[in-house]
N, C-alpha and C positions, 0 to 999 in steps of 0.2 A: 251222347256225343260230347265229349270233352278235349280239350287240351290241359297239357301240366307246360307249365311256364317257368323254367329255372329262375329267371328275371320278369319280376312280376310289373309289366307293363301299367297297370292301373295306379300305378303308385307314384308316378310324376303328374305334374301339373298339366290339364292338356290343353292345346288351343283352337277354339271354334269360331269360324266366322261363316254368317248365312250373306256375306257379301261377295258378291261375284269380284273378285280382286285377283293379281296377279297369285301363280302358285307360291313365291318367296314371303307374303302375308298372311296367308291360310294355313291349313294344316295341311291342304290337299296337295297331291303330288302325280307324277308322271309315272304309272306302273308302265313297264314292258314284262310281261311276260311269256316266257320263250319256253316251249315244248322240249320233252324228250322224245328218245330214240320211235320208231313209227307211228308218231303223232303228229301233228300240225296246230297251229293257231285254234284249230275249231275246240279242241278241248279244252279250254278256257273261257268258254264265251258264256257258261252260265255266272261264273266269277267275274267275270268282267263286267255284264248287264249289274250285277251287285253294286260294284266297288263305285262303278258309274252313278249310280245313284245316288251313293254314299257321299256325292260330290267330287271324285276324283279321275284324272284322264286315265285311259287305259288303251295300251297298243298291243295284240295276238299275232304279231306276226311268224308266218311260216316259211320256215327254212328251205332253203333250194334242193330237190329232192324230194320233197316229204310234201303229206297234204295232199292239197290243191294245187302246188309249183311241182309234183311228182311228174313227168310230164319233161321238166330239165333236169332230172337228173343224167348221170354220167360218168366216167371213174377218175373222172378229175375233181369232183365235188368232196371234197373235203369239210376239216374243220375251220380253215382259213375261209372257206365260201362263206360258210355259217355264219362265223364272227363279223365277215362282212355284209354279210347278211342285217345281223340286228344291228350293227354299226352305221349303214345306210339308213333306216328306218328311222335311230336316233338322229342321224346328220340334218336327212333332208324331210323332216319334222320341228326339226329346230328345238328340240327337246331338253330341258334342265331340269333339275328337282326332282330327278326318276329312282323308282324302286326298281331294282332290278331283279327278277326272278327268274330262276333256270330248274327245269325240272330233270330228273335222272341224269343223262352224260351230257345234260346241256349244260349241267356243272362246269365244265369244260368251256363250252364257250360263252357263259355270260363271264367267265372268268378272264376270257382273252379280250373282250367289248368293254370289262372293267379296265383291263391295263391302259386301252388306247383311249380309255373317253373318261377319266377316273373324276377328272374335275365336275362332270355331269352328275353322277351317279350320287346319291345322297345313302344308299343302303344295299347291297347285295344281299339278296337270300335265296337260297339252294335249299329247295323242297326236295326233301327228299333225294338227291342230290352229289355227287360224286366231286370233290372238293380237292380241284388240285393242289399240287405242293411238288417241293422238292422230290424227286424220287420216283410221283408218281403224277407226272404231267399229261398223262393220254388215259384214256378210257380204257385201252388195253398196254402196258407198259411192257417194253421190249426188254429181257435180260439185259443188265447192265455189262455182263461179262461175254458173254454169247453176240447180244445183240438181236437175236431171234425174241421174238414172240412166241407168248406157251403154248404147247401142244395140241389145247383147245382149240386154240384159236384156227390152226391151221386143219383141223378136222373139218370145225366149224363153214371156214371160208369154201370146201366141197362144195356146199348146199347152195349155196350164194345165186342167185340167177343173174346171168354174163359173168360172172365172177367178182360180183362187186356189191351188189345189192344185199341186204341182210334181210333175211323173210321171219318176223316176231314168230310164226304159227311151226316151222320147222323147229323151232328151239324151247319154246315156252308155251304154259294153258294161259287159258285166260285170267287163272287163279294170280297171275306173275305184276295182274293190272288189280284186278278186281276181282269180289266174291263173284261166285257165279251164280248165286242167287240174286245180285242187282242185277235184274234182265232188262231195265233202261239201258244202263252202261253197260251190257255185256252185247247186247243191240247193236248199240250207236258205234262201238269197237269193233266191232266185227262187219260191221258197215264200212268204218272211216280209218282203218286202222291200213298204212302204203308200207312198200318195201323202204330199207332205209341205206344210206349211202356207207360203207364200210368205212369211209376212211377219214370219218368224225368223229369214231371208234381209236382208229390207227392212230391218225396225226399227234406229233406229241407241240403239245403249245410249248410256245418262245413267249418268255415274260420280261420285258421292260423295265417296268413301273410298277412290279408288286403287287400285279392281279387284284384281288381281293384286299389285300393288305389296307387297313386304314377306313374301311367304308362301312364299318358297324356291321360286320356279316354276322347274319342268323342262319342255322342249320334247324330245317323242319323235318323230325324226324318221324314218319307216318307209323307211330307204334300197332295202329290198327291190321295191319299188313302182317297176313300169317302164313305164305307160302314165300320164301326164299327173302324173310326182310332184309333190308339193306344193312350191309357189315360195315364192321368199323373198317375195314380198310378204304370205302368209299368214302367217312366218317370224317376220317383221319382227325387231322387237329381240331373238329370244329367240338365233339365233347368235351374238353376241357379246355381248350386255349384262350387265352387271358382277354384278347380282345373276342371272341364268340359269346353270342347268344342263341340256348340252344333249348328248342320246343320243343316237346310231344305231343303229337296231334293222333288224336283216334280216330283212320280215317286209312282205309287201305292206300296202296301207291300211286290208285290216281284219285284222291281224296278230293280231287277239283271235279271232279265226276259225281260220286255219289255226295261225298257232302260242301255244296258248297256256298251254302250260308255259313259255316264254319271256316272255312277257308279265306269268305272274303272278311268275314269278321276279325280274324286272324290276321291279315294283311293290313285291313283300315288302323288296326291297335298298331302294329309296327310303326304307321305310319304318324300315327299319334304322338307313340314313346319317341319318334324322332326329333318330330316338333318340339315336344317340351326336351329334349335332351339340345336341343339348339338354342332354344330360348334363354336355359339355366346357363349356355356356357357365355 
């Protein structure tokens, strides 16, 4: 189990304190980390029992629709629920000093929770991760000229139960998460795995304040992932652009699954190279 590190984290100065002090004197910080498309909070919680340890706070919350809140979904649930979704959690937590993580099209909305709370957020990173921008602001993006959405999509949406729901198992194996030899996690997903709301998919975000722009974003790129890995057009700017830092984690697409002592080890270092990158400036 490895990662390759374009930017090798161990090389600034780090800072530790075994003293219970405020998060802005420690190293430790405020993860939120936010699910993708038919997952919920629960798939994070071995990572999170980790990070916690590690000394740092950690919030799994799950999105309206999905999970455990499956239950309120509806076809008014969007990606604007979403965002307010994790936006709430941050508000009435009273939360600063957060690592923000969004897994697959949640790219999308820790993206829109960055615009509106940017001054909170010390680091976004999109695991594996669909990374808006110009061009491409929605998880399915409408022809600019047409205005329709591609022809999949509208095959796709047939299937949908009420016409709105998205069911992972009409479209994709289990290969699309994980090997299917992890039969922990092929288990627990096939246990916990809900229908998911189409139009967190659809919605195309409205950006402010430059999303992402400015908050040290990392792209973890799951190179373990051998049935349909994530393309650069998901990608986009985060392999080379000037302000990205970009990882390779050996670890299929839901690497918080099977490997996640790598994962929270992963995230503790981020949170590391942030500290000493604050300290230096």
């Amino acid at each position: 189990m490895q990662f390759n590190r374009r930017y090798f984290l161990g090389s600034l100065p780090l800072l530790a304190s075994t003293a219970v002090v405020p998060n802005t004197q420690s190293r430790f910080f405020d993860f939120v980390l936010v699910h993708g498309t038919w997952h919920g909070g629960w798939v994070w919680r071995s990572v999170a029992e980790k990070l916690q340890k590690l000394g740092h706070r950690v919030w799994t919350p799950t999105c309206t629709g999905c999970g455990e809140r499956i239950h309120l979904t509806g076809p008014q649930v969007g990606l604007d629920t979403h965002i307010e979704d994790i936006s709430n959690v941050i508000k009435f937590e009273d939360l600063s000093e957060i690592i923000l993580v969004g897994h697959s099209f949640a790219g999308v909305t820790i993206t829109g929770v960055a615009d509106q709370l940017g001054e909170r957020v010390k680091r976004i990173v999109f695991f594996d991760a669909i990374v808006p921008r110009p061009g491409r602001l929605a998880g399915v993006p409408k022809d600019p000229f047409s205005g329709r959405f591609p022809n999949w999509w509208y095959e796709r949406s047939k299937k949908f139960v009420e016409g709105y729901q998205m069911v992972m198992w009409d479209d994709y194996p289990i290969e699309m998460l994980v090997p299917p030899d992890e039969t922990s996690a092929v288990a627990l997903l096939r246990n916990r795995i809900t229908t998911h709301p189409a139009k967190q998919w659809t919605d195309e975000l409205e950006l402010k304040n430059g999303g992402w722009d400015g908050l040290s974003p990392v792209f973890i790129h799951c190179v373990g992932q051998n049935y349909r890995r994530t393309s650069e057009e998901m990608i986009g700017p985060a392999r080379t652009g000037r302000q990205w830092q970009f990882i390779e984690a050996d670890c299929p697409r839901d690497g918080m699954l099977t490997h996640p002592d790598l994962i929270a080890s992963l995230f503790d270092d981020l949170a590391k190279n942030q500290r000493a990158i604050e300290k230096n400036v």
